[in-house]
N, C-alpha and C positions, 0 to 999 in steps of 0.2 A: 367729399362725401363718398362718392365713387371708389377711392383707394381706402375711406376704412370697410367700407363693404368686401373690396376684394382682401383686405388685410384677413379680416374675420373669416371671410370664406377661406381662405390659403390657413389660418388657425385651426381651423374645424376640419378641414381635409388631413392636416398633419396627425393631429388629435384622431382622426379615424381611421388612420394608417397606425399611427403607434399600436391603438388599443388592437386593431384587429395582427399587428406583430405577435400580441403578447399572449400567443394561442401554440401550445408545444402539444404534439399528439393527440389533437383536436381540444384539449382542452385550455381552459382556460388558465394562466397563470395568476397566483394571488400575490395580493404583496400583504406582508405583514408589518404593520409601521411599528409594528413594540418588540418584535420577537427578534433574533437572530438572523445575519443577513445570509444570503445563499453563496456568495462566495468563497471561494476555495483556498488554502492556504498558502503562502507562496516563498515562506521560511525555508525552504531548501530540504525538509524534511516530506518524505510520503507519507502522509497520513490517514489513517485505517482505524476501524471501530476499535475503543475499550482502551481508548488513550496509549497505542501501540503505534510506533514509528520504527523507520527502519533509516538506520546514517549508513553511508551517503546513500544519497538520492540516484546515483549511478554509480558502477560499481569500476573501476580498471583491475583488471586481473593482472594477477603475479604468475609469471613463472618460472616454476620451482623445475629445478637440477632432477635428473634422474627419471624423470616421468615416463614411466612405460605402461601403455595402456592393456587391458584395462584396470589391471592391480592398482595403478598409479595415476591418473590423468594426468599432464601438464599443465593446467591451468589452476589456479585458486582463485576463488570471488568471495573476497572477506567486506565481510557485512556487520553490523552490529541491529538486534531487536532491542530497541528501548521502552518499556512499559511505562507507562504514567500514572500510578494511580487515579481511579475515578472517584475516591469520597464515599463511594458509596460502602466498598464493599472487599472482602479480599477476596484475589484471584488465585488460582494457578497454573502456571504454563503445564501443559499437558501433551503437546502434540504437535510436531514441525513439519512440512514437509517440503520439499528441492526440489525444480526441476528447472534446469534450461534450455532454452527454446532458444536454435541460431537464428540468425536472419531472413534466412530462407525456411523456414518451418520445419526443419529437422529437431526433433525432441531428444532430447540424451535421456541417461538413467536417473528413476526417480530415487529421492535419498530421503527416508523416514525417520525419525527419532523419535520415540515414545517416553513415556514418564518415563521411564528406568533409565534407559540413556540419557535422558537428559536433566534427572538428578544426581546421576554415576556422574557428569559432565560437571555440572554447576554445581553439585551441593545440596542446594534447594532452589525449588521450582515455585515459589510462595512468590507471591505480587502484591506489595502492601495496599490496599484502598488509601493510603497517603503515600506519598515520596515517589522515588523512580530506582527500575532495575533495568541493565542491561546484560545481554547476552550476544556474546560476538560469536560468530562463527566464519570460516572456510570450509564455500562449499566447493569440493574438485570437478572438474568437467576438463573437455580438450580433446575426446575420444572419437567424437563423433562430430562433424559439420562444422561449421564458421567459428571460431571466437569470439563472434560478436551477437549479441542477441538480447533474450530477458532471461531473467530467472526469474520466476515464478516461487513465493514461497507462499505456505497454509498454514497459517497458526490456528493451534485448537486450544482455547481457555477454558477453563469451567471454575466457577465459584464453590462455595461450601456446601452447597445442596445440590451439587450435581450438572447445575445449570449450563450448559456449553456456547460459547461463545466461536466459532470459527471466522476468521479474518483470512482474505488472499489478496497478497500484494503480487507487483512485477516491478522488478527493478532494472533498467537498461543496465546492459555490461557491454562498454564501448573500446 
């Protein structure tokens, strides 16, 4: 009798420990038992708002013969932007932007490509609301600090009415 009293008590203390765990910036956490779970994707891809991924998930840089800075950096960090469509709606890429950041928090130069370069570049900038489109790029750095750090890229979307969609990844370059 004694041990299931103390069972139930050691029950209800766990049980008042979990719940009062389940508090993130004084608030309370909910759980949704129908909707979607909160965890995070762990396919090898970084994933970012409006069905946009970027392959690989770290980048190794190449380098390239002849690099004299700062006309040329020595390094390339070739990445590809893969869009997924969302069903809903069509997109279009409108706006890139580069920077990497060494280890030590040394910032290189920032690298922008607007619509025109980057229909001059691809062709077309269209994102279907079904299928998938990729855009590869090499971005050069080398000039300034470590070779190892992030790259930090801003994609800017906007749908047919104008609507803008901006996404910031970071992707390690090791």
């Amino acid at each position: 009798m004694a041990l299931r009293r103390s069972c139930r008590a050691s029950c209800l203390l766990i049980a008042a420990l979990a719940i009062s765990a389940c508090h993130e910036n004084g608030e309370a956490l909910r759980v949704n038992a129908v909707g979607p779970s909160l965890s995070r994707p762990t396919d090898g891809f970084v994933n970012v708002a409006r069905g946009a991924l970027v392959q690989p998930p770290f980048i190794d840089p190449i380098v390239r013969g002849g690099g004299i800075c700062p006309a040329f950096p020595p390094l390339l960090a070739p990445f590809t932007i893969v869009f997924e469509g969302d069903g809903r709606s069509d997109r279009f890429f409108s706006h890139v932007q580069m920077q990497f950041v060494d280890r030590f928090g040394i910032a290189g130069g920032l690298l922008t490509l607007g619509r025109t370069e980057l229909a001059t570049r691809f062709g077309s900038i269209a994102l279907p609301a079904f299928g998938t489109r990729a855009f590869p790029f090499s971005f050069p750095f080398g000039c300034v600090g470590a070779p190892t750090g992030v790259l930090t890229v801003i994609i800017l979307t906007a749908d047919g009415f104008g609507r803008e969609t901006l996404t910031r990844l970071h992707v390690p370059i090791r």
